[in-house]
C-alpha positions in Angstrom: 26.0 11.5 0.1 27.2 10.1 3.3 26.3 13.2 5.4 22.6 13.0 3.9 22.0 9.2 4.3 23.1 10.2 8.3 20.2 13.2 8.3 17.6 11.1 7.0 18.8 8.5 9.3 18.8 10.7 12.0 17.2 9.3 15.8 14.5 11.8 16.5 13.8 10.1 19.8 17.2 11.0 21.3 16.1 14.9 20.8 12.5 15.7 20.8 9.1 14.3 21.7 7.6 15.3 18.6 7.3 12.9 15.8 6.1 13.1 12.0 3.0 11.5 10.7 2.7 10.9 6.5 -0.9 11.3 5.9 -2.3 8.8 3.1 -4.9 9.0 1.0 -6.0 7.9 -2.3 -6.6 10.2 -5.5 -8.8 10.6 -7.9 -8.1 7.8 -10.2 -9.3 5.7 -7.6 -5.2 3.9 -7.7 -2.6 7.1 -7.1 -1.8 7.3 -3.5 -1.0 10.7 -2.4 0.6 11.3 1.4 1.9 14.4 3.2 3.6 15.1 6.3 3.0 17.1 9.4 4.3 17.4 12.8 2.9 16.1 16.1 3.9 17.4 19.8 4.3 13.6 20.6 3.7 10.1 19.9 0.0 8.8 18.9 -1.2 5.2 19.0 -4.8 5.8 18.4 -6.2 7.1 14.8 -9.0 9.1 16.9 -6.7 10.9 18.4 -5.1 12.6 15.3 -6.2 15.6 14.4 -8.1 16.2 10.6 -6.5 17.3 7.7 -6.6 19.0 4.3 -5.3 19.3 0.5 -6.4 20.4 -2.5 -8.5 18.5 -4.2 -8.4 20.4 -7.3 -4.4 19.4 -7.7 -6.0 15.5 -7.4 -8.9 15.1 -9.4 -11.2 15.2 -6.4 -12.7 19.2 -6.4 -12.9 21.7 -8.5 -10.4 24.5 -8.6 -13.5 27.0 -7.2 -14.3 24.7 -4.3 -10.9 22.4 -4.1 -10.6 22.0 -0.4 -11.2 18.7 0.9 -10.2 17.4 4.4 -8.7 13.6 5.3 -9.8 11.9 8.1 -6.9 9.4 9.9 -8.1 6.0 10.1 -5.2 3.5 10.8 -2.0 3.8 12.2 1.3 2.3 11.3 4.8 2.2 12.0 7.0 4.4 9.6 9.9 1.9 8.2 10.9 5.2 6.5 12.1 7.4 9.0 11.9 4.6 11.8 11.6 5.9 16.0 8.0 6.9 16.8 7.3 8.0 13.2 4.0 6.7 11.8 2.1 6.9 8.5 -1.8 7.1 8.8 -4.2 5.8 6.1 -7.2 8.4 5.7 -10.3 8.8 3.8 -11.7 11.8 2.4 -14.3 14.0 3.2 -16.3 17.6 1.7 -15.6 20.1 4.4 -19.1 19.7 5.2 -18.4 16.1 6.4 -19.6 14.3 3.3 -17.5 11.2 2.0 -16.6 12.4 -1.8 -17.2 10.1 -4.4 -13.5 8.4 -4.7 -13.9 7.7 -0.6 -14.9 3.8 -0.8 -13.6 3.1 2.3 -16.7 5.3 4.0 -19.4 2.5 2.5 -17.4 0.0 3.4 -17.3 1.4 7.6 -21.0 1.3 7.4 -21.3 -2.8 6.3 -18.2 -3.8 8.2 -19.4 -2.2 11.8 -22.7 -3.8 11.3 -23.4 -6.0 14.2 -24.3 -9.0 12.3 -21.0 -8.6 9.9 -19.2 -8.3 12.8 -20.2 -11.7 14.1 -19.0 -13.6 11.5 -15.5 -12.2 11.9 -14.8 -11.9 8.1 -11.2 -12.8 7.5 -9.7 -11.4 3.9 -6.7 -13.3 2.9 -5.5 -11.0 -0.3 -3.1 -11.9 -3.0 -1.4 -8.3 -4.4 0.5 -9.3 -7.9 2.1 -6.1 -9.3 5.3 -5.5 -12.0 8.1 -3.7 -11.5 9.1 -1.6 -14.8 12.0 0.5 -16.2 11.8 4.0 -14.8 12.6 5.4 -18.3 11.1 3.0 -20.9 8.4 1.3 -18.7 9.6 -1.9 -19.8 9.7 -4.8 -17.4 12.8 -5.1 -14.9 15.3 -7.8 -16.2 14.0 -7.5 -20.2 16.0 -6.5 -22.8 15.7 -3.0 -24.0 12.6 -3.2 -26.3 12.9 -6.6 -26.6 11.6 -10.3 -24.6 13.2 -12.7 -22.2 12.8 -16.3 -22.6 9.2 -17.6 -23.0 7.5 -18.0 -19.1 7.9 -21.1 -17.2 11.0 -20.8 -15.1 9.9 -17.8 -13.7 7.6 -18.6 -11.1 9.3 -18.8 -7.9 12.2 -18.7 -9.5 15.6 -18.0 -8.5 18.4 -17.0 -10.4 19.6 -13.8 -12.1 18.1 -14.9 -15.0 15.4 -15.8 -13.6 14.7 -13.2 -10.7 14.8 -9.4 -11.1 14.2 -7.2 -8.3 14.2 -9.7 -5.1 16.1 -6.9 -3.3 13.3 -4.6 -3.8 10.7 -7.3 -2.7 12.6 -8.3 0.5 13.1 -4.5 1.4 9.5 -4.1 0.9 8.5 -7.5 3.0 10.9 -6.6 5.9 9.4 -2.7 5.7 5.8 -4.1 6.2 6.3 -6.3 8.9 8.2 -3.7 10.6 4.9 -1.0 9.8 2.3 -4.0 11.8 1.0 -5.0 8.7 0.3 -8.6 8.6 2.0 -9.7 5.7 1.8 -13.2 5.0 4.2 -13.7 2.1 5.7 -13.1 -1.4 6.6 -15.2 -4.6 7.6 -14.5 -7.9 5.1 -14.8 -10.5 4.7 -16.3 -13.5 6.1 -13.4 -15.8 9.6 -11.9 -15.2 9.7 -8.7 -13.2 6.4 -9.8 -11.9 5.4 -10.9 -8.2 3.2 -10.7 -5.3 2.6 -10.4 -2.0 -0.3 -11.8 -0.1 -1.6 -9.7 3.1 -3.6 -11.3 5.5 -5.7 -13.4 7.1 -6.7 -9.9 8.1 -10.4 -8.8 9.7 -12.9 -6.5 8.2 -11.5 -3.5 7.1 -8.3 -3.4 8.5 -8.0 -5.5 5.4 -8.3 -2.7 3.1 -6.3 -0.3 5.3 -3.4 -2.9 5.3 -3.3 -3.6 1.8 -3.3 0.4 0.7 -0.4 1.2 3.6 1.4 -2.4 1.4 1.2 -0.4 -1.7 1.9 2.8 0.0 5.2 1.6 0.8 6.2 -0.8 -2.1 5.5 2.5 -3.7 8.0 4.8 -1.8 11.1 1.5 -1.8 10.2 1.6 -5.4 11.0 5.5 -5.8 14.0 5.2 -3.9 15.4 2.1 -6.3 14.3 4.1 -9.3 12.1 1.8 -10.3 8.4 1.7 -11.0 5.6 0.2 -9.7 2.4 -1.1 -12.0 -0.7 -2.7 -10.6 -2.0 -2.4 -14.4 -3.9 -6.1 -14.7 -2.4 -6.5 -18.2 1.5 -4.1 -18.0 2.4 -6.4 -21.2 0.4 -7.7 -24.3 0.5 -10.7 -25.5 0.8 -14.4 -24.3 2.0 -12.8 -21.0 0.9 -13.3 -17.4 -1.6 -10.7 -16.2 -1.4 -9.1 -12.7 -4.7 -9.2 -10.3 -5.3 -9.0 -6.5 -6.8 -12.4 -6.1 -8.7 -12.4 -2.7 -9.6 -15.2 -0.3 -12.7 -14.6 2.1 -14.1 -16.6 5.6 -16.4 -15.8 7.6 -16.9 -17.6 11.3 -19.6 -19.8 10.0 -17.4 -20.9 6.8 -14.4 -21.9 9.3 -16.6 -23.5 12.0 -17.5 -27.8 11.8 -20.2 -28.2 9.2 -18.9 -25.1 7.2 -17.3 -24.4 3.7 
């Protein structure tokens, strides 16, 4: 175990120029995030500069099995927290090989409003609040509840601290300090009001780089929470009942808003 934490820990930069870039993209449900790797003759800053990519769409819900290629264009760049040095993960979209956005690629429509030029005056600041639950990998049951039964009723929960109150604060600081180390402008993170429930908050963040922020968050609370053994849920209602529900609340300025005289 010792001799494979040391190969995945491994300092590329001391032996090679190349580096590895985790392509990102999302599936067909319009939530799974799907990423594979490739390797580059040497470091990239710029998303323009990465060459395309492809998967089959078929093994995603995105093609049929007849037609199933489908080809990711990189869009943002981040620092890898996984594999650290000059690593990077890229958030794509998804495109026909023809060129045409398919119908899961939101992020397309959303290029076209964003780099009009009278959006872009406003400078549109997204400030969003990501709640999600963390889950028993084998009974999806809440972290910190008893087997097929309920904790306490909710109340001291909420920012809590405690063991009885907090389950899973190391896998919310891993995944804090592993965003800020990727550039993404995380802002924060609380407990929320049920246990084994919290939230981070991304932002303020401009435009789009918004939405590419908030999908490489989830892509990596995703990946800490395979490694724990643990899973992830951004279901809006994981538990029924008198229990809190899980949303992605989101705050939005525009330059007029924020100036004297605005809202």
């Amino acid at each position: 175990m010792a001799l494979l934490n040391d190969l995945i820990n491994l300092n590329l930069t001391e032996s090679t120029t190349k580096i590895i870039a985790e392509y990102i993209w999302i599936g067909g449900s319009g939530m799974d995030l799907r990423s594979k790797a490739r390797t580059l003759p040497e470091p990239v800053t710029d998303p323009k500069k990465l060459p395309k990519w492809n998967y089959d769409g078929s093994s995603t819900g995105q093609a049929p099995g007849e037609d199933s290629e489908v080809i990711v264009w990189p869009q943002a760049i981040f620092k890898d927290p996984f594999r650290g040095g000059n690593n990077i993960l890229v958030i794509c979209d998804a495109y026909t090989p023809a060129g045409e956005p398919i119908p899961t690629n939101k992020r397309y429509a959303a290029a076209k409003i964003f780099s009009d030029p009278k959006v872009e005056k406003e400078i549109p600041w997204y400030g969003i609040e990501q709640e999600y639950t963390l889950l028993q990998k084998d009974i999806n049951w809440p972290l910190g509840w008893p087997q097929g039964g309920f904790p306490g009723p909710q109340g001291p929960y909420y920012c809590g601290i405690g063991a009885d109150k907090a389950f899973g604060r190391d896998i919310v600081d891993a995944h804090y300090k592993a965003c800020l180390y990727a550039g993404i402008n995380i802002s924060g993170i609380n407990g929320e009001v049920m246990p084994g429930q919290w939230e981070f908050q991304v932002g303020p963040s401009v435009g789009i780089s918004a939405g590419d922020e908030i999908w490489a968050a989830r892509y990596i609370l995703e990946r800490i929470t395979e490694i724990a053994g643990v899973v992830v849920s951004f279901d809006p209602k994981p538990i029924k009942g008198d229990w809190n529900g899980a949303g992605a609340h989101t705050n939005y300025s525009t330059k007029s808003m924020r100036e004297e005289g605005g809202i």
